[in-house]
N, C-alpha and C positions, 0 to 999 in steps of 0.2 A: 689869717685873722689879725686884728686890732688891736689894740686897747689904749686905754685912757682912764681918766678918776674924774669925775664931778662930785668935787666933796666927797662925803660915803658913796658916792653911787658908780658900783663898775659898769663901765661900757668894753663893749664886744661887739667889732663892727667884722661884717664876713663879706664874703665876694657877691653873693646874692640872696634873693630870699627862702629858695630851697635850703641853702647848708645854712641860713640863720635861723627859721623854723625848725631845720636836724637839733643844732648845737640847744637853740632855747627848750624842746622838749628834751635833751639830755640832761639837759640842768634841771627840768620840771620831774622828770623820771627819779633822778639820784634822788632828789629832796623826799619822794615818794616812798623810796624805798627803805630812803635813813629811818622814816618817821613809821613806817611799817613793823620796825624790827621789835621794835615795846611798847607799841601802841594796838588797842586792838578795833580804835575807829580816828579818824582825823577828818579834821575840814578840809576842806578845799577851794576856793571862789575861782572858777571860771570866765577867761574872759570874751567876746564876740567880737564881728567884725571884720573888716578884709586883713587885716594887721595878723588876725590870729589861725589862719587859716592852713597854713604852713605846720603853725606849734601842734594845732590839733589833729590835723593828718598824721604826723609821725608817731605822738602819743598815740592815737588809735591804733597803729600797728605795732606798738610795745604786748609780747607776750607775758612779757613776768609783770607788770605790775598789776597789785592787787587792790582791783578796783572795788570790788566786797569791802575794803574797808573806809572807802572814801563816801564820805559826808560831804557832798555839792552845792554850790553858791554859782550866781551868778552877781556879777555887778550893778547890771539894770537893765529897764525893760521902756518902751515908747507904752505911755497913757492911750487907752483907745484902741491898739492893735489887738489881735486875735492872735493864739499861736500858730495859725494857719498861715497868718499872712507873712509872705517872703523876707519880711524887714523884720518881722521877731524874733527878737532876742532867746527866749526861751526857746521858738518853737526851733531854730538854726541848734540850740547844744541838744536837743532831743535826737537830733540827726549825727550830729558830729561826734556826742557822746555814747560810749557805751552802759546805758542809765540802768539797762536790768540788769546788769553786773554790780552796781554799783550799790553802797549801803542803805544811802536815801539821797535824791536831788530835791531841792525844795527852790521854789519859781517864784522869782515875781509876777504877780498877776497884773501885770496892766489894764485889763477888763472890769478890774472891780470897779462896783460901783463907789467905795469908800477909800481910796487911794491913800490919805491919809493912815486908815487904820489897816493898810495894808501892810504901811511900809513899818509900823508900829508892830504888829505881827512880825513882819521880817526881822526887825531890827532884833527882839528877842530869841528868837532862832538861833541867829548870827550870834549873843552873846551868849547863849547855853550851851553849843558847839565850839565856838571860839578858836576860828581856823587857823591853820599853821602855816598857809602859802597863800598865795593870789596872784593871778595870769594879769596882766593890764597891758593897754595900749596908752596913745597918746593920742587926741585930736591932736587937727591942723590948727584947732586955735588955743591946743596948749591941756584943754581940759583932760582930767583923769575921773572915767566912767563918763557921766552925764554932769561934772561938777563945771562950767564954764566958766569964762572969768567973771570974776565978781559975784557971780553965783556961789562961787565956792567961798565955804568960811572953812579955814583952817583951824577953826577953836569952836566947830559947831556942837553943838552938845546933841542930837539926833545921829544914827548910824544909818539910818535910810530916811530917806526925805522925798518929797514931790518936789523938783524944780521944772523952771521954766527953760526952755531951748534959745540960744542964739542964734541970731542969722547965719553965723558963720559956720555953727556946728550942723542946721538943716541944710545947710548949700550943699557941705560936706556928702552928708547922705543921700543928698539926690544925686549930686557928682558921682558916686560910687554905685551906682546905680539899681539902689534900693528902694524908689519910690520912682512913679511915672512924673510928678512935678514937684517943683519944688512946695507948693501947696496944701500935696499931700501928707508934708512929712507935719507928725502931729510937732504938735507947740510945746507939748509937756513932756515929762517921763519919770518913773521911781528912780532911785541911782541912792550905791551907798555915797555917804558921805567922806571926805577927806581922814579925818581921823577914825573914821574904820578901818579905811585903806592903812594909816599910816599904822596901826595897832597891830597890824598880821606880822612874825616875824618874818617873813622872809617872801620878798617881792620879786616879780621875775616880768619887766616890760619888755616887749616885742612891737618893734617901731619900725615896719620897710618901707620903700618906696620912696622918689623924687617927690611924693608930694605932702611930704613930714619930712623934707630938709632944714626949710627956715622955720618948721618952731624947733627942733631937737638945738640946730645955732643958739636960737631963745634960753634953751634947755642951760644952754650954755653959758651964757653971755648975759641974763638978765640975770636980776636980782630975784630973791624970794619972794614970792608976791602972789595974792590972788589973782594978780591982773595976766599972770602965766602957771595956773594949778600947778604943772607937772614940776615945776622947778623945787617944790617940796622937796622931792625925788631925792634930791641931793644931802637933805638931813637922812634919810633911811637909816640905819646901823647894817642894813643889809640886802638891799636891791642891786639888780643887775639890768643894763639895759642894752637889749639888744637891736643892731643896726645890720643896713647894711651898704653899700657901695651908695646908693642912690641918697638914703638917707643922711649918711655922714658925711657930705660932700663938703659942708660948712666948717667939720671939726678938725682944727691944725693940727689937736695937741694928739691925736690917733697916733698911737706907735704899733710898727711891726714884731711879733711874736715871731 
């Protein structure tokens, strides 16, 4: 293993994605279990994606954690898709989670016909619960959830919003081969907003592969800015980001453990 500081934000880079998925749902597990001990319900936001695939396999083979007490989030959902179809968000943690174990999951609906008063709905949810972790990745162009740049307001006063997609961020998803064209991939989607994310104590990003090298460098080396979401990261009082060989290729200041 790694390590480095970005501002508050610990990094943890590992030999691959298998033991970076091990190590990140260790750290998702411990925080589970801390908050289990005198609590008798907690949140949780969930996050999707090729990034998390790893996190959620191992957490699914954890026997002691007690999933009876967790209150589930997701971070967003594509406008228009079906839980049926391959690229949704809901319908992927239905599969990956174990949901009848679980206290309650509550979905964004991307179906509705009223998206606005969907995510107005969510957003009360999300502050009646008022969860104590959140799983996140990082787009390739930097966004956190569906926030992209310039999309994202760092001072938004909504916790779920309709935004609109970037080129950068649909190329992405057809790249990863969750849509037949790049065409397909919708224009819109729910997503919480930056200072939802930034309000949860305690954050835990999961960032692998060669092809989130040069924004995690960004992660690095730019300034704070909407024009690169993730670089918030670095104010957190308590995020960890995890990498691994491929991804951290850019970062000098990685020391050996």
């Amino acid at each position: 293993m790694k390590t480095s500081q970005q501002g508050t934000l610990l990094v943890e880079s590992y030999v691959d994605n298998c033991i970076l998925g091990n190590a990140d749902a260790d750290k998702t597990s411990n925080e589970i279990l801390r908050l289990a001990r005198d609590r008798e319900t907690f949140g949780v936001i969930f996050a999707t994606g090729a990034s998390q695939f790893e996190t959620l396999r191992h957490l699914r083979k954890r026997v002691d954690l007690p999933w009876h007490k967790i209150i589930g989030f997701h971070l967003d959902e594509y406008v228009g898709l079906t839980p049926e179809h391959g690229a949704s968000f809901r319908g992927y943690l239905r599969e990956a989670l174990p949901l009848s174990k679980m206290k309650a999951f509550y979905e964004l609906d991307g179906t509705s016909s009223n998206p606005d008063k969907t995510a107005e709905q969510y957003a009360a949810r999300l502050r009646e619960v008022n969860p104590s972790l959140c799983l996140l990745g990082i787009g390739e162009n930097g966004h956190l959830t569906f926030n992209d740049p310039w999309e994202a307001d760092f001072n938004d006063p909504k916790d779920v919003r309709l935004v609109n997609l970037d080129d950068q961020c649909r190329e992405q998803q057809y790249a990863e081969g969750w849509f037949d064209s790049i065409a397909d991939v919708p224009l819109r989607a729910l997503t919480l907003t930056v200072p939802a994310i930034m309000r949860v104590p305690m954050l835990i990003a999961g960032v692998p592969g060669k092809r989130k090298a040069a924004i995690v460098k960004k992660v690095f080396d730019a300034p704070i800015t909407p024009g690169c979401p993730a670089t918030i990261l670095g104010t957190h009082p308590n995020a960890t980001l995890y990498l691994d060989t491929e991804s951290s290729t850019g970062i000098t200041s990685l020391l050996h453990e």
